[in-house]
C-alpha positions in Angstrom: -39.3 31.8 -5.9 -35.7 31.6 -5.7 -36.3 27.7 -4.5 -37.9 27.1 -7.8 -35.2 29.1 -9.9 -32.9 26.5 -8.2 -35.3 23.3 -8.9 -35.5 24.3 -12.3 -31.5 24.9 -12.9 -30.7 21.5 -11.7 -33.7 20.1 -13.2 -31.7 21.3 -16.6 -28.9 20.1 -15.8 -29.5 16.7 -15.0 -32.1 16.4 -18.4 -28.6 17.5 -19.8 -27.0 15.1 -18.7 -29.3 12.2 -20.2 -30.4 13.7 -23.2 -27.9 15.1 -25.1 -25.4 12.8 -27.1 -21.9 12.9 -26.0 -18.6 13.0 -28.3 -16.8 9.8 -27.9 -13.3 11.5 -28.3 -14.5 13.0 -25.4 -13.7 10.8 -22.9 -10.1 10.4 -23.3 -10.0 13.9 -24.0 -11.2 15.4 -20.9 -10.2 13.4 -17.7 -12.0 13.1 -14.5 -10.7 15.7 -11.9 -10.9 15.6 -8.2 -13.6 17.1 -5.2 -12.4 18.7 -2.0 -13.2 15.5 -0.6 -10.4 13.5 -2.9 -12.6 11.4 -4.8 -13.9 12.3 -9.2 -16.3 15.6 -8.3 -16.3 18.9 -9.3 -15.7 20.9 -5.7 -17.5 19.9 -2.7 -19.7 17.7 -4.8 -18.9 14.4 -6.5 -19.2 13.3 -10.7 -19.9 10.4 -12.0 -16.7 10.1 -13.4 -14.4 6.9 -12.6 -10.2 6.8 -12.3 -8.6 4.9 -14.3 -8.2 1.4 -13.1 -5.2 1.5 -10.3 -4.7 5.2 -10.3 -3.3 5.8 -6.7 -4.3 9.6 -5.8 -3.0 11.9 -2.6 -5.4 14.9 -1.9 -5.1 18.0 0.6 -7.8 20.6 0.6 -8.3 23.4 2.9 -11.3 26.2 3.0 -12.0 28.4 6.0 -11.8 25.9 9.0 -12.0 22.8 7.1 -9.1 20.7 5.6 -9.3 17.3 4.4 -6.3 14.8 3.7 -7.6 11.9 1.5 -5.8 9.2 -0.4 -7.9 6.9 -2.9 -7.6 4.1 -5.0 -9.2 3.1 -8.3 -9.4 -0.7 -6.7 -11.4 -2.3 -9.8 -12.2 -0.9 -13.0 -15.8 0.0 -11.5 -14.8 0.5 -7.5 -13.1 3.0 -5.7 -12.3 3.1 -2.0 -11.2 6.6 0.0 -9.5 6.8 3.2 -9.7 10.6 5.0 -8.7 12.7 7.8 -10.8 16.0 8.3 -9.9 18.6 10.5 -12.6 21.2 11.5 -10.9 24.4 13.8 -12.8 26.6 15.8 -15.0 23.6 16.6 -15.5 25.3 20.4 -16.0 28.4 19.3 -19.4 28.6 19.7 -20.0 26.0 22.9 -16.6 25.8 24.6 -17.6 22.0 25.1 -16.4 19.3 22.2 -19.0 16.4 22.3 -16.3 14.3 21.8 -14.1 15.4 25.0 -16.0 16.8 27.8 -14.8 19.9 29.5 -12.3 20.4 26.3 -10.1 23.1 25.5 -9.1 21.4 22.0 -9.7 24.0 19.6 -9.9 21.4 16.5 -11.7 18.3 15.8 -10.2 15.5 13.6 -13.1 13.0 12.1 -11.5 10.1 10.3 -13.7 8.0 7.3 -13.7 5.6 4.6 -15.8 6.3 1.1 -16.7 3.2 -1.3 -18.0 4.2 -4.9 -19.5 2.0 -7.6 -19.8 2.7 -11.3 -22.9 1.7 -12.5 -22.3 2.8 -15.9 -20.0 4.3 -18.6 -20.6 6.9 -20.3 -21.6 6.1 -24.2 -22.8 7.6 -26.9 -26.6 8.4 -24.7 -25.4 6.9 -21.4 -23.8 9.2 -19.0 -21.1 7.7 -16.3 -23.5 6.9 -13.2 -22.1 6.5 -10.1 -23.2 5.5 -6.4 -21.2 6.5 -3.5 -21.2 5.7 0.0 -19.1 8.5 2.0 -18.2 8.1 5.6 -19.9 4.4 5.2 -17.2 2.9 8.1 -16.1 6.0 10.4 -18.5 8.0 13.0 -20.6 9.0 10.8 -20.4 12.2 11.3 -19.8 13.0 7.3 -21.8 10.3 6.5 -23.9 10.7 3.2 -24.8 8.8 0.0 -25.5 9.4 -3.7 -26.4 8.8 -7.2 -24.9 10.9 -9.6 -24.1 11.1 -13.4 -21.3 13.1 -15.7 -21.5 13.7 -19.4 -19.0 15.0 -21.3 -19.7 17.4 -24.4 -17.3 17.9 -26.8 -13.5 17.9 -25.7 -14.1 20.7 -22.8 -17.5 20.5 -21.1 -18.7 18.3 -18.5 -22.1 18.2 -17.0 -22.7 16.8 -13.5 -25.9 16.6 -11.5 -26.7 13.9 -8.9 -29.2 13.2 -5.3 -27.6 13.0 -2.4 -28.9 11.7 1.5 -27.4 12.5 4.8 -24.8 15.4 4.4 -25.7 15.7 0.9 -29.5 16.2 1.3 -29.3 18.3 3.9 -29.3 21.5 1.8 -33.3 22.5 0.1 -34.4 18.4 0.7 -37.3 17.7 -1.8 -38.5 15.1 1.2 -37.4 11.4 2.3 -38.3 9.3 -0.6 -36.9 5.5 1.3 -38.2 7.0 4.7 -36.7 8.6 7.8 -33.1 7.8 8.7 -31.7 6.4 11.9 -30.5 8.6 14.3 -26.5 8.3 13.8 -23.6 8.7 15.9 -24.2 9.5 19.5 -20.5 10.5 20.6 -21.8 9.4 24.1 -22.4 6.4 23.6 -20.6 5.1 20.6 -17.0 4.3 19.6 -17.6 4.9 15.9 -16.4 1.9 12.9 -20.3 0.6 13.0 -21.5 -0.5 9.2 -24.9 1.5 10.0 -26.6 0.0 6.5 -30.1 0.9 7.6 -29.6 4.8 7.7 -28.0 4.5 3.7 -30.4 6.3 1.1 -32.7 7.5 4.2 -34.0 10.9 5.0 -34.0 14.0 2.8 -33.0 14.1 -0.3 -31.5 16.5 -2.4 -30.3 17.4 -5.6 -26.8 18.9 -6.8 -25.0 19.5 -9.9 -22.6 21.8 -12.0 -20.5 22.4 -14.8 -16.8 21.5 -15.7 -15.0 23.5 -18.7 -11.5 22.9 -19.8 -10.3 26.2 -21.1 -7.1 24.6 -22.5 -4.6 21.8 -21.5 -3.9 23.4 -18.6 -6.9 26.0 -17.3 -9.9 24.7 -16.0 -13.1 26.2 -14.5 -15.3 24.8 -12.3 -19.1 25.9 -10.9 -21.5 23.8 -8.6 -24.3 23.9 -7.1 -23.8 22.2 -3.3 -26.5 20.2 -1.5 -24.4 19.8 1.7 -26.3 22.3 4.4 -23.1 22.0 6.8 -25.6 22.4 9.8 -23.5 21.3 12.5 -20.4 23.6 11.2 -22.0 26.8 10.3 -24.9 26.1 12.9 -24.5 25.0 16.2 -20.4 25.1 16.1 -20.7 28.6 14.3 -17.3 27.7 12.5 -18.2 29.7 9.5 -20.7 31.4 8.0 -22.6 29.2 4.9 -24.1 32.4 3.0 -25.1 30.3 -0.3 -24.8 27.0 -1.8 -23.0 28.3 -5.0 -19.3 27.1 -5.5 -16.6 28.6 -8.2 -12.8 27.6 -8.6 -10.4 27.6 -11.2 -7.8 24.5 -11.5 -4.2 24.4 -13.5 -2.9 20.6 -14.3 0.6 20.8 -13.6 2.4 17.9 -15.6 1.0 14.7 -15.6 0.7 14.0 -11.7 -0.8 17.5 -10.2 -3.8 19.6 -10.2 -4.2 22.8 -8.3 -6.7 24.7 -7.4 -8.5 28.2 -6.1 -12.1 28.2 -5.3 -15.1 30.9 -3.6 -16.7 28.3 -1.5 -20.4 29.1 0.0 -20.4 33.1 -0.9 -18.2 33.4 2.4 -14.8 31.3 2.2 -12.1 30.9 0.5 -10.4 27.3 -0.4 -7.2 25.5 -2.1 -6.8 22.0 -2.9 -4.1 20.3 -4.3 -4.1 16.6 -6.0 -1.6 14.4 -6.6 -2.2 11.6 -9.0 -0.2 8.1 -9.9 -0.9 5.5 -12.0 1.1 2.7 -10.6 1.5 1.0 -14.0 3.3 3.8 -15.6 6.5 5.2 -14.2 7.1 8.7 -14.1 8.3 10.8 -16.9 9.8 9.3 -20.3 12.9 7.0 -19.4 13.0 3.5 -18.7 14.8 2.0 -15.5 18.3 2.7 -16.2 21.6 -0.2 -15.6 23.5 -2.1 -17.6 21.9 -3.7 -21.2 22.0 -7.2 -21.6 24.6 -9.6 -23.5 24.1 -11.4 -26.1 23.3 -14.8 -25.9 26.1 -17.3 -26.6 25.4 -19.6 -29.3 27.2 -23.1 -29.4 29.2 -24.1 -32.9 26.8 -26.9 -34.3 28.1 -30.5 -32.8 29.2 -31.3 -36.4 31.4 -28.8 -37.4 33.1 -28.7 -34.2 32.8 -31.9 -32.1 36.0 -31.3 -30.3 34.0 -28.5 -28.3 30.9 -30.9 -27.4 34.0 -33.1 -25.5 33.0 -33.9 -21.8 36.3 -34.0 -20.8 36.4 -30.6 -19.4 34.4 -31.8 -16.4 37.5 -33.5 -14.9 39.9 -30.2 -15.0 40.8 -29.5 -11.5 40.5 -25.7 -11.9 37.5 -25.4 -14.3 35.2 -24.6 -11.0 37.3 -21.9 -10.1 37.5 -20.5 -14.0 33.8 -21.0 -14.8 33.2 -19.4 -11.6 35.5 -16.7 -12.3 34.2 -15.8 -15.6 30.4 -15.9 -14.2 31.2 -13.2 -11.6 32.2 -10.8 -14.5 28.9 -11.1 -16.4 26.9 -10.9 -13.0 28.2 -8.4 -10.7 27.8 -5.1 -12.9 23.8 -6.2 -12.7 24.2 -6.6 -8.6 23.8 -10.5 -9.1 26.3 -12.4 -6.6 27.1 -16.1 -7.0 26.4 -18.1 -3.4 26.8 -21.8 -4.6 28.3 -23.6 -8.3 28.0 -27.0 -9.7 27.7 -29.1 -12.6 27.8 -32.1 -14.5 28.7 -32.2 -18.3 25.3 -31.9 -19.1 24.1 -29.6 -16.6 25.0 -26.3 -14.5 23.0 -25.2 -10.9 24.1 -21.9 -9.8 22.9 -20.3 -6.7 22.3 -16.3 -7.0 21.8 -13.8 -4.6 20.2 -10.9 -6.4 20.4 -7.2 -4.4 19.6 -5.1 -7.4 17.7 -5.9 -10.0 13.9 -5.4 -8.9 12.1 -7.9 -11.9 13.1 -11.8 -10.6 12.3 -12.8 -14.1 14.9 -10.1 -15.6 17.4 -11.3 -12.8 16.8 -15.3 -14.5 17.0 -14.0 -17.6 20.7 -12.2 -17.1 21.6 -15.1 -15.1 20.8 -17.1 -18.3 22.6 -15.2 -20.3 25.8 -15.3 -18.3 25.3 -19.0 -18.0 25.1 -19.2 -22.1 28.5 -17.2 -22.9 30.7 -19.1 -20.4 29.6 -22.7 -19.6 31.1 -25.3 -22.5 29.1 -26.6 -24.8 28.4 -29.8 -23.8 25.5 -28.0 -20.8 22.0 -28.4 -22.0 20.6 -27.7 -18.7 20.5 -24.4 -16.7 18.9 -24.3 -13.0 19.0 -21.3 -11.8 18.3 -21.3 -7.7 17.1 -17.6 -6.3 18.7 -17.6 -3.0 17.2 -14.9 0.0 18.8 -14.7 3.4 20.3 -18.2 2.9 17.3 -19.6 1.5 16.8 -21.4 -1.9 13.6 -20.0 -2.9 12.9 -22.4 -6.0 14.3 -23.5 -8.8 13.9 -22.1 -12.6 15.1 -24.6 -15.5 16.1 -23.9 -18.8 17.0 -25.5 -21.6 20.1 -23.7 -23.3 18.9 -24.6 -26.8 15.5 -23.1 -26.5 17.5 -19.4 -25.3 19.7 -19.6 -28.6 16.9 -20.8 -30.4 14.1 -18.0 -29.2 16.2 -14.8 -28.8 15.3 -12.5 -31.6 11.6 -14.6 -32.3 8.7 -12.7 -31.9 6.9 -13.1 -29.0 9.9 -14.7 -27.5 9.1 -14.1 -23.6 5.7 -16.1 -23.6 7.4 -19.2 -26.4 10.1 -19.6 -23.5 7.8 -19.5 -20.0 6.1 -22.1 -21.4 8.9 -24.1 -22.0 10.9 -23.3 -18.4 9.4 -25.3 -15.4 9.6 -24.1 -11.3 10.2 -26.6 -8.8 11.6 -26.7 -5.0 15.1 -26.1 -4.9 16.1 -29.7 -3.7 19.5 -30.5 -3.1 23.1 -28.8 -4.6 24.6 -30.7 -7.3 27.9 -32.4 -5.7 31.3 -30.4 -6.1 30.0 -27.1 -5.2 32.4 -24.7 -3.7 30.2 -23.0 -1.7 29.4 -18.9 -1.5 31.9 -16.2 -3.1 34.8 -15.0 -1.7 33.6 -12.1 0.9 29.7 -13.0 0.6 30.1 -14.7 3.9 30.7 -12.7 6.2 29.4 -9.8 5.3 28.6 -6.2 6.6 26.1 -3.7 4.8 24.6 -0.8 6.4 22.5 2.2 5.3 21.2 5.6 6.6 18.0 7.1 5.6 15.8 10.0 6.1 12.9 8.9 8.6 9.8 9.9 10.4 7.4 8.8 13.2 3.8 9.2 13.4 1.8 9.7 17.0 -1.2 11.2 15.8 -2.5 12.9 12.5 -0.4 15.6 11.5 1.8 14.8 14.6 4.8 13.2 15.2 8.6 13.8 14.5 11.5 13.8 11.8 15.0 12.3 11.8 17.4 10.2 10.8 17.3 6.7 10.6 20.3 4.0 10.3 19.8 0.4 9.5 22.8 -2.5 9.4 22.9 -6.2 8.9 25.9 -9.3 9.2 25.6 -11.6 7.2 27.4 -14.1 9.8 27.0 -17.2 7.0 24.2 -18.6 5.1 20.8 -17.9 7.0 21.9 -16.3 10.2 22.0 -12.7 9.9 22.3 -10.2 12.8 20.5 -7.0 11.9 19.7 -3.6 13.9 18.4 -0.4 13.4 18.3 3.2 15.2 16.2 6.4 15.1 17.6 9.9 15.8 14.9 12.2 16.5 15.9 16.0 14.8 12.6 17.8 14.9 8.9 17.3 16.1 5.6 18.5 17.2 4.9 15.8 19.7 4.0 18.9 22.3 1.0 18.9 20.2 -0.1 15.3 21.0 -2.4 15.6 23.3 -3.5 12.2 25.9 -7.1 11.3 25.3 -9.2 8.6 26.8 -11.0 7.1 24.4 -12.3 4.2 26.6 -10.9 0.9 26.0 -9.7 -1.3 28.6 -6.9 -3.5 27.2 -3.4 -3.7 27.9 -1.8 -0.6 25.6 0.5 -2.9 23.5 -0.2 -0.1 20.6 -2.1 3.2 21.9 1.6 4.2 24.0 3.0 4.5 20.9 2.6 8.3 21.3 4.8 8.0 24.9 7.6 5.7 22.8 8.3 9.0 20.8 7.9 11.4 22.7 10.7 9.5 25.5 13.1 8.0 22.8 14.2 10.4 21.0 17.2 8.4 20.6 16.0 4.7 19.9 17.1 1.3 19.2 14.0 0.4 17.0 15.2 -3.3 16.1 18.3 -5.9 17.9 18.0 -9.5 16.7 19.6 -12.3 15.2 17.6 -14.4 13.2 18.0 -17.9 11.5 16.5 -18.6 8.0 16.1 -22.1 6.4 14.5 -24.6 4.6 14.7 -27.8 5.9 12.4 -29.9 3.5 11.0 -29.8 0.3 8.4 -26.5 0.3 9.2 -25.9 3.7 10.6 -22.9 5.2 11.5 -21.4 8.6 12.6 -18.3 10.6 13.4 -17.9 13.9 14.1 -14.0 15.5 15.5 -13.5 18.9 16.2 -9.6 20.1 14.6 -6.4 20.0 12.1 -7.4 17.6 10.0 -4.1 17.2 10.0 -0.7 18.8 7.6 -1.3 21.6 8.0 -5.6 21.7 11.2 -7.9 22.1 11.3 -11.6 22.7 11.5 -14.5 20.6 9.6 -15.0 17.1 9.2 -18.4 15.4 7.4 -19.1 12.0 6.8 -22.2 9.8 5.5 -22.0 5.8 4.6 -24.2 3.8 5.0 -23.1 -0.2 5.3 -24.8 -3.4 7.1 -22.8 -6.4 4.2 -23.1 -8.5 1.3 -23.1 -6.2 -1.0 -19.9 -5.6 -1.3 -21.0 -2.0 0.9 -20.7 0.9 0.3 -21.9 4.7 2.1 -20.9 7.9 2.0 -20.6 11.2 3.8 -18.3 13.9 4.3 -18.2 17.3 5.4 -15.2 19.8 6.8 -15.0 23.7 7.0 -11.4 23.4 7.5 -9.0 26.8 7.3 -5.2 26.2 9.7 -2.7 26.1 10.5 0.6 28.0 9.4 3.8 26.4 13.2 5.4 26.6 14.3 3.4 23.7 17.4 1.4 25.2 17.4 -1.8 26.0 15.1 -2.3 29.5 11.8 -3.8 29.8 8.8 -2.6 31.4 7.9 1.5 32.0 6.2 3.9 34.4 2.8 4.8 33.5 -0.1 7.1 34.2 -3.4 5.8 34.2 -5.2 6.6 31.1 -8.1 7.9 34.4 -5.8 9.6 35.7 -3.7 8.5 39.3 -1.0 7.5 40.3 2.0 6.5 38.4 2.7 2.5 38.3 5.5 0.5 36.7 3.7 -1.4 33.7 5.0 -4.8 32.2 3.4 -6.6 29.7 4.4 -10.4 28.4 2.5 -12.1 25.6 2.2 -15.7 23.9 1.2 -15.0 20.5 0.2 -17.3 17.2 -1.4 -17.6 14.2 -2.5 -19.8 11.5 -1.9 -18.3 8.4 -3.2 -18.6 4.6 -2.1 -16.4 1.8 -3.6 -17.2 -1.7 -3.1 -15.2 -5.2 -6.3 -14.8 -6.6 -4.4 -13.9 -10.1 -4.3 -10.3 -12.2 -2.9 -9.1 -9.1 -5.0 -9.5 -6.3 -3.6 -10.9 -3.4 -5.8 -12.3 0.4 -4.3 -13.3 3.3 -6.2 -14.7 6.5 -4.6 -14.8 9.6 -6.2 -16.6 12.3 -4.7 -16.7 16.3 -4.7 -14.4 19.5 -2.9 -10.8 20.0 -0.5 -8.8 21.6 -3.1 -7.6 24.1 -4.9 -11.5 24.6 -7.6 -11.1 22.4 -8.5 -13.9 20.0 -9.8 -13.6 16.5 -8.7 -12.8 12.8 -7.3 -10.6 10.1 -8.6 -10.1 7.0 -5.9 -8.4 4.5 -6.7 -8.1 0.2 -3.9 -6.4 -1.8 -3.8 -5.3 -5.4 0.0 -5.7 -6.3 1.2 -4.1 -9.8 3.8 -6.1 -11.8 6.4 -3.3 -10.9 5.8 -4.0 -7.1 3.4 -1.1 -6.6 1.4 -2.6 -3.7 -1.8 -1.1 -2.5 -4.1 -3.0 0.7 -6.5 -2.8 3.0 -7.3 -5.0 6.3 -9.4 -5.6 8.9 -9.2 -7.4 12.4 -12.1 -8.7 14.1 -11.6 -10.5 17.8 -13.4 -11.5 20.9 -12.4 -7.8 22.3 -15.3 -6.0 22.6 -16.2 -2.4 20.6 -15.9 -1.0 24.3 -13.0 -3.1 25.6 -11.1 -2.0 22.3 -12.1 2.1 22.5 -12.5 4.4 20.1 -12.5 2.4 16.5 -14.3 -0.3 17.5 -11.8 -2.4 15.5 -8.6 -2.6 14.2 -8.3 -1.0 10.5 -6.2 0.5 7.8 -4.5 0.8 4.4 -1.2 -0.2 3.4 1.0 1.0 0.6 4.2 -0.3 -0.9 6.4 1.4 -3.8 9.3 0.5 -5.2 12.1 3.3 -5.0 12.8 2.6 -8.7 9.6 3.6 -10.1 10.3 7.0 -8.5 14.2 7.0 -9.3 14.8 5.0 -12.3 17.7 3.2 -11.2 17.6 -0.5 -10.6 17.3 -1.2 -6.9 14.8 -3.8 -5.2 14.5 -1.3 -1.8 10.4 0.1 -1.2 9.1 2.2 1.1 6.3 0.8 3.2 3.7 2.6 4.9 0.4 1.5 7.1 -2.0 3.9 7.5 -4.9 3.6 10.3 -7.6 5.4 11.4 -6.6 5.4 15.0 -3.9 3.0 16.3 -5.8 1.0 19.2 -4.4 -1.9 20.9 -6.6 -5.0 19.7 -6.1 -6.9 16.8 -2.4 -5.8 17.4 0.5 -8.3 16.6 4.3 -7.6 16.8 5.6 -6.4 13.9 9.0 -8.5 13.1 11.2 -7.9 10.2 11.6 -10.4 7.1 8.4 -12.8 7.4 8.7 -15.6 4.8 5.8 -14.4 2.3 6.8 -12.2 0.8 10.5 -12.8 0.2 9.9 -16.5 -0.6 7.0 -16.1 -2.8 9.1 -13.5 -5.3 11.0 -16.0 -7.0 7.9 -18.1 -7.4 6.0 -18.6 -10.2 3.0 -16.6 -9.9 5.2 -13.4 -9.1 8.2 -14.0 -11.5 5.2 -14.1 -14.1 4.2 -11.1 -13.3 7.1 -9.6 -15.2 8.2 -12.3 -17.6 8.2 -10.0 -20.2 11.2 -8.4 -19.0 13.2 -11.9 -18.8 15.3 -10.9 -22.1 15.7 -7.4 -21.0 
């Protein structure tokens, strides 16, 4: 009877959800909140609701011995992707035994996963918002489960949510398998996990879920659900906890614009928290603006006829109007962080050579430079190139015309008039009677200490203190370093685990690096930047290229200013390093079996053929062809979406000739990357990010040594299809 009660609630709720006409204010009245599991949902069950396109989102949730860390990504308007870590304690509690590791005494199990979801629809007038997820599509499987659900908003406060779900999600009062039996999935003895198991999607029982979402004000919100998800493994044979009813309640508070909170009764038994964070890369936080210094005025020439006398050419054979000019540039520049490295001109046209460590827009940096270039150069210039300059390089070269600035600076629409009439082209060659760099460019010392941290594990690794320098000895050779002082960890907490896998451990050591060097030269090199020939560049590092890897790194691109494609090629003779963190080669090392110790030395020949290719609106692929720290042969996969501001968000893949058992636990090397620039966070004008790469499980194939300043990206920035990205801000 009770069965039927239930049947005929969610039977209501999803005719609800079809039925009834929705309030179009509605939907950007009422935003979509987040699950337990990170993704748009109500608690433990998912909505049909979509983020907004490029919302990044960071979510911790917690109820008796389950947490969840997920981070998501509105990828496309209509899909989302989800990257999580679960940890389940008390998993022995019941058996003593983890099917995972035999003979255990863990006390917690950590299940890694990756969640797509589609929109199928948007909500309208009569049309709900219909999604179809796939949870756990690329991990063990172990949380697998898939679903069809749809959300309709009513009014400005009430949501209605009801869905069918299959694996986890129809393991709770199944109405039968309507697509058939599913697959037996993944057999911990057996497997390593990372399989694309498409023929158990949408099979087995099926159930149904649903609940109820009311906004009490701006801030309160209330939140009941029905769950389909039987937890049979936790609250069965692991006896974790006790499942006593598939009813959910919480209550959530926004707080701000970024963060949601929340308190929950979870399964009649538990008792649960979450808390969301939410960013929309293309909006920076709070009210303000990046803060600096405005721009000045352009400077508009007298017309030729009412004063010829400053149109004379003769100015160009003054012995000291190089030093002047040059003089008078630095003064406009160097409040905005801009630094000249090379001056010229002819009467009719000026090159100057910039080095730009502040500003983070290159198109804001042309347009200052522009300005500058209109206020002190003598009439008689028509011609401005301006050459973008990293680590000795010339990067391109952006021309304008000086009559189309004065012309266009107060005309509507004056960013797009101008790009249209500016053109990008390879640096070439300096005009002649350059005086080189600035006084004190060359050499140079900077240096820099940061806050840092280490990762070993999930939820295990260290804090500390982390100091980065760099000598600039004189254009393109730069000698660079940087150390890690460990001040507190939890690396007694990383246990060693055989996972299988039977390659050299180039990466999966990592955990031994940290734990021994707790003190650590992380990077020693010198390094030699150039470009020898017309959309040709080149790099070559020597030192202590990495934490774990030293050696020799060459690289090779090819890049036009205003192509959308780049090709490369890089080779490696790399030879590991010792786990204390100084400066030796080679380690002592247990057996992952077990055995004696034995002193372990590793040398590689790497190289790859590289592609990278802007696919425009901000999505970026790059393929990367060759062999591996560890010998194996194959390729990397890598798409980014990249924001105009520098947000970067990515995922890659690698896929080589190693073997899902040679490689362990994985099956393949996988992750996320993130990139944000410290100035949408801080608001002052800086071009310094923070980076992070985020992987399931760090495994040694598909591993390549990881050597600062590639040519990409700090090429391609002052090219056109990324100074375009923020042209609008060329005559801020």
């Amino acid at each position: 009877m009770a069965s039927k009660r239930r049947s005929l609630l969610l039977a209501t709720l999803g005719a609800s959800v079809f039925l009834f006409p929705a309030a179009q204010s509605s939907r950007a009245e009422m935003k979509p909140s987040l699950s337990f599991s990170g993704v748009p949902g109500l608690i433990d069950m998912p909505s049909g609701d979509t983020m907004a396109d490029g919302i990044f989102s960071i979510s911790t949730s917690a109820f008796g011995p389950v947490s969840r860390a997920t981070i998501s990504f509105q990828i496309t308007p209509w899909m989302a992707g989800s990257f999580r870590l679960q940890n389940t304690r008390k998993w022995n509690a019941a058996t003593g035994v983890d099917p995972l590791i035999p003979d255990s005494v863990y006390s917690s199990y950590n299940d890694r996963s990756f969640d797509l979801r589609f929109r199928l629809a948007e909500e309208g007038v009569w049309m709900p918002a219909v999604t179809l997820g796939l949870q756990d599509f690329l991990g063990t499987g172990m949380n697998s489960a898939e679903y069809l659900v749809a959300t309709r908003t009513f009014g400005d406060r009430l949501k209605v949510t009801g869905g069918v779900g299959w694996g986890r999600l129809g393991s709770y009062n199944s109405f039968g398998a309507p697509f058939g039996e599913r697959p037996p999935g993944f057999d911990p003895a057996t497997d390593t996990g990372s399989e694309l198991n498409a023929d158990t999607w949408f099979k087995g029982p099926a159930a149904a879920f649903g609940g109820l979402e009311y906004r009490v004000n701006d801030r309160w919100t209330v939140k009941a659900e029905y769950s389909s998800d039987a937890y049979d493994l936790e609250s069965g044979e692991k006896q974790t906890f006790e499942r006593g009813s598939p009813w959910n309640f919480g209550v959530e508070y926004q707080w701000g614009d970024y963060a949601r909170i929340g308190a929950y009764s979870l399964y009649g038994e538990e008792f649960g928290l979450s808390f969301h964070l939410i960013m929309d890369p293309k909006r920076r936080p709070g009210t303000i603006g990046i803060l600096g210094s405005g721009p000045v005025p352009v400077g508009h020439r007298p017309s030729r006829a009412a004063n010829p006398d400053a149109w004379d050419k003769g100015w160009v054979t003054q012995p000291d109007a190089n030093a002047l000019l040059r003089k008078n540039l630095s003064k406009y520049l160097e409040k905005d962080g801009i630094l000249i490295e090379d001056f010229a001109y002819t009467a009719g046209t000026v090159q100057i050579r910039i080095r730009n460590s502040t500003i983070d827009a290159p198109s804001q940096a042309v347009g200052r430079v522009a300005r500058a270039l209109s206020n002190v150069m003598p009439a008689s210039v028509e011609t401005f190139e301006i050459v973008p300059v990293v680590r000795g390089m010339a990067a391109s070269k952006i021309t304008i015309r000086r009559s189309d600035l004065e012309r266009l600076e107060y005309t509507p629409n004056a960013g797009a008039v101008l790009r249209e009439r500016i053109a990008y082209s390879d640096a070439g060659g300096m005009i002649p009677g350059s005086l080189g760099p600035d006084e004190g460019l060359y050499p140079k010392f900077r240096w820099r200490i940061m806050p840092g941290y280490r990762v070993s594990a999930p939820a295990r690794g260290d804090i500390g203190i982390r100091a980065t320098a760099s000598y600039d000895i004189a254009p393109g050779w730069i000698v660079s370093g940087q150390v890690y002082q460990r001040v507190a960890d939890n690396l007694d907490k990383v246990f060693v685990i055989d996972k299988g896998g039977s390659l050299p451990p180039v990466r999966s050591d990592v955990r031994d690096y940290n734990r021994e060097g707790a003190f650590a030269v992380e990077r020693a090199t010198l390094a030699w930047y150039a470009h020898p020939m017309e959309n040709i560049y080149s790099r070559v590092t020597v030192g202590y290229l990495e934490r774990m890897h030293g050696g020799v790194s060459g690289e090779i691109m090819w890049k036009p200013a205003n192509s959308r494609l780049a090709l490369g090629a890089e080779l490696n003779f790399t030879k590991q390093r010792n786990v204390d963190g100084g400066f030796g080669f080679g380690y002592m090392r247990e057996p992952d079996g077990g055995g004696p110790e034995y002193f372990y030395e590793h040398e590689a020949v790497t190289g790859h053929l590289s592609a990278w290719y802007d696919f425009g609106n901000g999505y970026l692929g790059q393929l990367d062809v060759g062999r591996y720290l560890a010998g194996d042969v194959g390729a990397t996969l890598t798409l980014d979406r990249e924001f105009a501001n520098g947000w970067k968000v990515g995922a890659f893949a690698s896929f080589t000739d190693a073997s899902a058992q040679e490689f362990g636990e994985g099956s393949f090397d996988k992750g996320v990357r993130l990139t944000i620039p410290m100035n949408w966070m801080l608001g002052n004008p800086t071009r310094q990010e923070i980076s992070q790469t985020i992987r399931p499980l760090q495994r040694d194939g598909g591993a390549r040594v990881d050597v600062d300043g590639r040519l990409y990206d700090l090429i391609r920035d002052y090219h056109s299809d990324r100074v375009d990205d923020q042209w609008d801000r060329v005559w801020r």
